[in-house]
C-alpha positions in Angstrom: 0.0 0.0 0.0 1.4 3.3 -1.0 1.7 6.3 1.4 2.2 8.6 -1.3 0.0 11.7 -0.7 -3.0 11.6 -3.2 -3.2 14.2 -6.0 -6.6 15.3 -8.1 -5.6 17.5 -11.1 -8.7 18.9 -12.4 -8.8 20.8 -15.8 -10.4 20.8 -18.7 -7.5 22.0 -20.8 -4.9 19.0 -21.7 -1.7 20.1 -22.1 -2.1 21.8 -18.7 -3.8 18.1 -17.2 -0.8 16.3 -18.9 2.1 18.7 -17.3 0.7 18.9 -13.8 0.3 14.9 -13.6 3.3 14.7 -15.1 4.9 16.9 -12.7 3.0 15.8 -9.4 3.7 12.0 -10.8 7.1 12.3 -10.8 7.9 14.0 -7.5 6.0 11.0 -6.0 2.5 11.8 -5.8 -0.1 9.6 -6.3 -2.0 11.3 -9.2 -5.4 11.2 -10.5 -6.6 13.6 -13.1 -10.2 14.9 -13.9 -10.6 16.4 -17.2 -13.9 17.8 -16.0 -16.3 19.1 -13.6 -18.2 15.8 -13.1 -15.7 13.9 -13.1 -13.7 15.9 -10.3 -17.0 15.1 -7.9 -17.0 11.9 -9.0 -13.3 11.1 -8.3 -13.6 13.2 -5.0 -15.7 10.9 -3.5 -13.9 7.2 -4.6 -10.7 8.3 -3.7 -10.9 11.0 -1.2 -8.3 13.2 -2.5 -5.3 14.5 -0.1 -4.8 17.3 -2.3 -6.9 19.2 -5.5 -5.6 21.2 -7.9 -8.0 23.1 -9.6 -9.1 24.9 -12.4 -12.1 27.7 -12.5 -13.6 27.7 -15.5 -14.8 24.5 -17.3 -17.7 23.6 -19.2 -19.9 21.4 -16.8 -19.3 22.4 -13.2 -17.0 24.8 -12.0 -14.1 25.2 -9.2 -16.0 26.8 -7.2 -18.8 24.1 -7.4 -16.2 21.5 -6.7 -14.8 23.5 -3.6 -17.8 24.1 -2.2 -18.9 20.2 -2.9 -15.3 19.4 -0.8 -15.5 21.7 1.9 -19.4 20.8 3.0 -18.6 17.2 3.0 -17.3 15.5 5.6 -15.5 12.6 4.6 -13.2 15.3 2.4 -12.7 18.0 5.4 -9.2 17.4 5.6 -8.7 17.7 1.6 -7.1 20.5 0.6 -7.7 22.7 -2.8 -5.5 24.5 -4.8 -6.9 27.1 -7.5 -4.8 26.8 -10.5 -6.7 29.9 -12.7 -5.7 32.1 -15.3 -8.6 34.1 -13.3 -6.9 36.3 -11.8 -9.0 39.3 -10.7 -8.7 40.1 -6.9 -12.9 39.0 -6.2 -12.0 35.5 -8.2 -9.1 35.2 -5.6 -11.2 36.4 -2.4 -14.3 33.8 -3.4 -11.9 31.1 -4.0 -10.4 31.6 0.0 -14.1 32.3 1.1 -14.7 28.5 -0.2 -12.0 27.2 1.9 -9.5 27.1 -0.8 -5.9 26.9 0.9 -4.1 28.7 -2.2 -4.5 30.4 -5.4 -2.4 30.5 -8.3 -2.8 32.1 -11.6 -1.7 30.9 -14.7 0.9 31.0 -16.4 2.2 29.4 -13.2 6.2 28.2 -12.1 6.2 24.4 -11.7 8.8 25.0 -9.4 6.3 27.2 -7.3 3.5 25.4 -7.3 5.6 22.1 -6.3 7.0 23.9 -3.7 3.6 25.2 -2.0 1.6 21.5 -2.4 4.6 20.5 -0.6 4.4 22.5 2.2 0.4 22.1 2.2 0.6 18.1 2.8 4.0 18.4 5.1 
């Protein structure tokens, strides 16, 4: 059985899903990936998530949808989700934290960065 912390990537666009698995993958994470609203909740609840990384704007359900779905439920409280956004107005920001998000980033992002910060979220 694998301790590796458990990583959802959710996004709708590909190349963006591909590098973040990719990147999560191989610094150890255990990585699933979500190229959709629906599919997000539906992966949420199997595999209860250590960590989401998430995107805003997709065609079915939202971020904030999905954030909102994580925080209320209570097999997921300890979960912790990421905005990855090219949103990056100050009221996107401030709704994303008012969700319970623990961090924001826009896009274009550093991999370096963003490695760096899910790190010290799941330390």
């Amino acid at each position: 059985m694998s301790t590796a912390h458990k990583i959802l990537v959710v996004d709708d666009d590909p190349y963006i899903l591909m590098s973040l698995e990719f990147l999560m993958r191989k610094n150890g994470f255990d990585v699933m990936v979500a190229r959709n609203g629906t599919e997000a909740l539906d992966l949420v609840e199997k595999q209860l998530p250590d960590l989401v990384l998430l995107d805003i704007m997709m065609p079915d359900v939202d971020g904030y949808e999905i954030c909102r779905y994580i925080k209320k439920s209570s097999r997921l409280k300890n979960t912790k989700v990421v905005f990855v956004s090219a949103k990056s107005k100050e009221s996107d920001i401030q709704k994303s934290y008012e969700l319970g998000a623990s961090l924001y980033i826009t896009k274009p992002f550093s991999t370096r960065e963003l490695l760096k910060q899910v790190k010290e979220l799941l330390a």
